[in-house]
N, C-alpha and C positions, 0 to 999 in steps of 0.2 A: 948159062947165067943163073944164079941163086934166086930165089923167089923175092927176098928182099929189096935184091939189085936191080930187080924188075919194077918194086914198088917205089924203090927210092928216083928211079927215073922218071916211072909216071906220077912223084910227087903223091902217092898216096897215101899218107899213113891214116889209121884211123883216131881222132880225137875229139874228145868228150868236152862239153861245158857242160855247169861250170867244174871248174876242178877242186874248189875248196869254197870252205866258208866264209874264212878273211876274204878272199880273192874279190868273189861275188857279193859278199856288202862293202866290198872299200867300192867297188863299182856301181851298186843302188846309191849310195852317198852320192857320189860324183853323178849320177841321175838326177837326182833331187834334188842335190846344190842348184846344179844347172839353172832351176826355174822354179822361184816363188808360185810361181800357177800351178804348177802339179804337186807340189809338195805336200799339201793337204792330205788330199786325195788317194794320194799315192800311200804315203804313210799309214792313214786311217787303215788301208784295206791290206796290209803288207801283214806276212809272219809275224809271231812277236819275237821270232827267235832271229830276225835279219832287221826287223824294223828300228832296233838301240841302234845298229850300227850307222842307219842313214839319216844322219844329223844334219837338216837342213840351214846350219847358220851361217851357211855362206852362199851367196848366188853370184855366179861369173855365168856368163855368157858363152864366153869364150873357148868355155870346156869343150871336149868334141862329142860329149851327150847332150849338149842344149838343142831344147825342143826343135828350133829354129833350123838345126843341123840336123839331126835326124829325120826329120820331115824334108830336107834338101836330097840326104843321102835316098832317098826311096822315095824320092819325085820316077813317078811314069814307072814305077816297080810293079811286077805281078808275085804277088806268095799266093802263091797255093798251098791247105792245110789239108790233107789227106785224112781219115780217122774217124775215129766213136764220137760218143758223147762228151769222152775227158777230152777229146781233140776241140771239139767244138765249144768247150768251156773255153781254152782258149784262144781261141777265135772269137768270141763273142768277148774276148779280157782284150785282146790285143787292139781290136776295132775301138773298143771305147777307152782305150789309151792316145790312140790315135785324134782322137774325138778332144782327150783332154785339152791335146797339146794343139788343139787348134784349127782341126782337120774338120771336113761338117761331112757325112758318112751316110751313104745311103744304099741299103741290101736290098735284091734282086732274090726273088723265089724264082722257081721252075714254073714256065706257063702253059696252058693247055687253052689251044681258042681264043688267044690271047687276055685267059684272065689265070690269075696265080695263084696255082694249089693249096687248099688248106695241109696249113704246117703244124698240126698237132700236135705229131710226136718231136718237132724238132733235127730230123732226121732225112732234110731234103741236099740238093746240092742248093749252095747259095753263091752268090755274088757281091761284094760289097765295093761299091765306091767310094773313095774317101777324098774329096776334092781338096785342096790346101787353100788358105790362105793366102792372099798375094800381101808382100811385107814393104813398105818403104825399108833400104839401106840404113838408117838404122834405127830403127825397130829390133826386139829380141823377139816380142811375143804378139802373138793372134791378136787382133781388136777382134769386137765382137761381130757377129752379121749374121745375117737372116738368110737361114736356108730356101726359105725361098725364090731370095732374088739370085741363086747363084743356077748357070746354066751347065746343067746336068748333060745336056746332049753337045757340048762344045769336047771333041776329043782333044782340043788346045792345051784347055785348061788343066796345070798341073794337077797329079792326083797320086795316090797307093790304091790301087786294088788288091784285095784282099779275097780269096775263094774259101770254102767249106765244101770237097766233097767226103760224102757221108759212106762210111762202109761198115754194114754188119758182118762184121769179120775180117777176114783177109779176101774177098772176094775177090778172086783174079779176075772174072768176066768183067764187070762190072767197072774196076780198076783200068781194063786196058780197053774199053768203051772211055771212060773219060780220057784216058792216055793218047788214043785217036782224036778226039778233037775237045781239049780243055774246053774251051769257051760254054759247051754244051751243059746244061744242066741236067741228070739225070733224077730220078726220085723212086725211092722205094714206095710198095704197097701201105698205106696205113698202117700203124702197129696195131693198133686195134681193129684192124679190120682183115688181117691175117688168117688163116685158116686150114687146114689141109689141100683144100682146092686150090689155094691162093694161099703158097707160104711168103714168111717174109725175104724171101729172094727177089719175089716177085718186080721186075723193073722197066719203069715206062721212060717214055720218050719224051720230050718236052718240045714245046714252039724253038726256032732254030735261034742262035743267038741276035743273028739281024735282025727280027720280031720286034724287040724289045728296043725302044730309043736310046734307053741309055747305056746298055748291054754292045747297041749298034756302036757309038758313037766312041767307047771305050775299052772295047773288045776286038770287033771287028775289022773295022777303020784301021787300024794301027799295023795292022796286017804281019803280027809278031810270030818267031816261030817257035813259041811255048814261053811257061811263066820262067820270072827270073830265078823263084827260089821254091820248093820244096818240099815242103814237111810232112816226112808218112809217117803213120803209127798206123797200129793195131795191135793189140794186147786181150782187153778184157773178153770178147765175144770168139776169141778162138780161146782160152782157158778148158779145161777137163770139163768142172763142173757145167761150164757155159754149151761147149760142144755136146754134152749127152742128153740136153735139156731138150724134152718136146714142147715147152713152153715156148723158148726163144725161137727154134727150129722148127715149127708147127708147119708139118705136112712135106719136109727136106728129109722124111727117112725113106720115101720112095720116088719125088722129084715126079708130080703128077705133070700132066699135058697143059699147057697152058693156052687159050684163045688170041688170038690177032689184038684186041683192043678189050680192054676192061674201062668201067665207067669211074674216072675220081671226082672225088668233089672241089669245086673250082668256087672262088668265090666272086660271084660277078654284081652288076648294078642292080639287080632283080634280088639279091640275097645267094645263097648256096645253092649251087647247083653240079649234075650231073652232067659232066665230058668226057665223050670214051676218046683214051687214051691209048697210046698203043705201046706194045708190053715187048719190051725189046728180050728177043731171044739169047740167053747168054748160057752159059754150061751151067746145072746143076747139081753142086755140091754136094753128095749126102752126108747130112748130121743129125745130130737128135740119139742115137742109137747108145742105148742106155750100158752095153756089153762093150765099147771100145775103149781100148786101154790108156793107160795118159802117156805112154812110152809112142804109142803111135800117135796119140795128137802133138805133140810133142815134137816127134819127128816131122811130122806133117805141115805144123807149123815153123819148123827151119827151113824147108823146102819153099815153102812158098812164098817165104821171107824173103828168100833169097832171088825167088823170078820177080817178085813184085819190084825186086831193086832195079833190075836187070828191063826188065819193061816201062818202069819210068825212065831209067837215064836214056833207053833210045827215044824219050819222045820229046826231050828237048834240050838247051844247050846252057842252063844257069846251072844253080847250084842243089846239093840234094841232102839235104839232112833227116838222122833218121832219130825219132823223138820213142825213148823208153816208156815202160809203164810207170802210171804213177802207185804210189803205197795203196789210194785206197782209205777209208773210214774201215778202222777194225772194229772189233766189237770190246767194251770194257771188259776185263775181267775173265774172258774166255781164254783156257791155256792153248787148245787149237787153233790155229786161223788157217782153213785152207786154203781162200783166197791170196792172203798174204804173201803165204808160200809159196802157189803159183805162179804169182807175178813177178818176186827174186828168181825161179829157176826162168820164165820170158827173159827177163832184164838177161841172164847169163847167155841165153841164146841171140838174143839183141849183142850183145857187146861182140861176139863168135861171128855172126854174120856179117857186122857191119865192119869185123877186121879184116873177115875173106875180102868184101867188096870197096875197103878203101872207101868207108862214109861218117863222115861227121856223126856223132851221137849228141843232142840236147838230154842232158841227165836230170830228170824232172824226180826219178826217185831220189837223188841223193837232195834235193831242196826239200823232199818231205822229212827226210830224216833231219836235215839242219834245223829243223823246228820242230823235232818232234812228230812222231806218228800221229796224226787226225782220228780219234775214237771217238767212241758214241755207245750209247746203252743199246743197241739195233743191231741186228745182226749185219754182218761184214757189205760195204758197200764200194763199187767199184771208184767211185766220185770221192772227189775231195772237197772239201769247205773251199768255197769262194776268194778267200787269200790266197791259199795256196796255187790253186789255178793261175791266178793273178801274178803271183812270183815267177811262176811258169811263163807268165807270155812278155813279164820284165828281162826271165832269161834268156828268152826268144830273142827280145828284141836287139838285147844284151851284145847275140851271140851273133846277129846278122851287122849291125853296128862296127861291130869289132872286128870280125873277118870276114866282112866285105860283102856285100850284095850285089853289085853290076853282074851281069851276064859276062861269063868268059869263054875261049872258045872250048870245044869241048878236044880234053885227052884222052892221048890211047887208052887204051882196054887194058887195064889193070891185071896181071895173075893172082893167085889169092896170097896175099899180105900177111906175112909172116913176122912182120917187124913189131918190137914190144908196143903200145899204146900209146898214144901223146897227149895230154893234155894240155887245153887251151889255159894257160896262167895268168894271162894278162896283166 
């Protein structure tokens, strides 16, 4: 049998959102028609290069993006968002979308002793709850209400849970600890508090999801066997430049001993304090190493891409989407950009790997380019301006809306997918 023949059975082809730029603002319009409430908001912080097209002068209800509907479709949903910092922009875009449309949302840090790490750098796992609104039949939109008469530990109560784990890289230890048991929240060492004794691989353990009431009540309780949907990246923190860096990589060029438990700072009723934590043993990576070629990170990073696929799909049975690099802030006026270039030849290994393995791809590059590259007078930064993230977790939501978020059972094992690309047109 043909490798096709294989893929066309197991239903895998690999395909992209969004596919164009018409495609994707006739579908922000039909967004934003939907519901005078978000139209504002939505607008104000959108492209300007997709914001002409989402002309909110018509509201229907009835559309299958009203608020009211999407919030139905990903009642009792888990997504989990895998990634850096651009991951976690949108994470923190998609939550307070969710927030818009009438959702009331409340995030879970990593705890120690039962009080919750200081979050710094931004860079912890998190958890967010987002309970819904209960609607009279007909109603379209959220009345308002006070979060705190709503009961946080009723696992009854409809809701979207929403996860952030954090990864400095492609970190397979690390990945397939969360992989073992989602609900857990893992946390890296401080960034600033990193060091050659203590690089930033460094990773502790947290209080177990029961601990926490509302963790218990909408985690545990439900007794599920992993999230419904998905989303890995990593891009900027395996890059050349990123990988040779003793900066980022401080004390991973020789992977020193690490102690049973290190002390983090927790913040408790008394103010900041010191909990020793215990420092979960995982394999470490050597990086930092100023002599390694970009042909071998490079390689390095296809490989790993490719187990990181392979170790999430056995860990649960919904759906898995794999989110490209974003562009990035270039610098004005500079005829080089390394980073730039870096992250187009990722994006070419991303598109390669996730045809071998038969995975959805969210195209967050090609929304940068629909509006134009994000520059700035500062040297090249991996981050984008705050709209663009935001168009990013409208594709997101776009892309889960549209082809489906329920959990399905899970298909045979795929061979690697030969078949040309497909994208989602909708």
């Amino acid at each position: 049998m043909r490798i096709d023949e294989t893929c066309m059975q197991c239903g895998c082809t690999s395909r992209r959102f969004p596919a164009g730029q018409e495609a994707f603002a006739r579908r922000v319009a039909q967004l934003v028609a939907s519901s005078t409430r978000v139209s504002a908001s939505l607008l104000a912080n959108l492209p300007w290069g997709i914001a002409p097209h989402a002309d909110p002068s018509t509201h229907d209800a009835r559309l299958p993006l009203a608020p009211h509907r999407l919030l139905a479709d990903m009642r009792n949903q888990w997504i989990v968002m895998i990634g850096d910092s651009t991951q976690r922009m949108i994470y923190d875009q998609f939550n307070a979308m969710l927030d818009t449309y009438g959702a009331s949302c409340l995030t879970i840090l990593p705890h120690v002793d039962g009080n919750p790490v200081l979050n710094r750098d931004s860079q912890k796992d998190t958890d967010t709850v987002c309970l819904h609104p209960t609607l009279p039949s007909n109603r379209t939109t959220a009345p308002p209400f006070c979060r705190a008469a709503l009961d946080w530990t009723n696992p009854r109560w409809p809701s979207t849970r929403v996860s952030m784990r954090f990864l400095r890289g492609l970190d397979l230890g690390k990945l397939e600890l969360n992989a073992r048991d989602w609900t857990q929240r893992a946390h890296y060492i401080e960034w600033l508090e990193r060091s050659k004794w203590h690089p930033a691989s460094v990773l502790f353990g947290s209080d177990p999801a029961d601990a926490h009431p509302v963790s218990r009540a909408h985690f545990v309780r439900r007794n599920e066997s992993g999230p419904t949907v998905v989303l890995l990246h990593s891009c900027a923190w395996d890059t050349p430049m990123i990988n040779r860096s003793k900066s980022y990589y401080m004390g991973m060029e020789n992977c020193p001993m690490l102690p049973a438990y290190i002390g983090v700072k927790t913040r408790t009723s008394r103010g900041i304090e010191l909990r020793p934590a215990p420092v979960l043993q995982t394999p470490c990576r050597k990086r930092g190493h100023a002599s390694m070629p970009d042909e071998k990170i490079y390689a390095e990073y296809r490989r790993s891409l490719g187990d990181a696929i392979q170790l999430v799909r056995r860990s649960f049975r919904g759906r898995l989407i794999l989110r490209n690099c974003h562009a990035g802030t270039r610098e004005r006026g500079k005829k080089v950009q390394p980073q730039y270039e870096a992250t187009k030849r990722f994006n070419v290994i991303i598109d390669q790997v996730a045809l071998e393995h038969c995975v959805e791809v969210l195209d967050v590059f090609a929304l940068d380019e629909m509006v134009g590259f994000a520059q700035h007078s500062f040297p090249e930064n991996f981050h984008v301006p705050r709209p663009m993230s935001l168009s990013a977790a409208v594709a997101f939501m776009l892309l889960l809306r549209l082809g489906g978020i329920k959990a399905t059972k899970r298909k045979p094992p795929c061979a690697i997918c030969a078949s040309p690309r497909q994208n989602f047109t909708f």
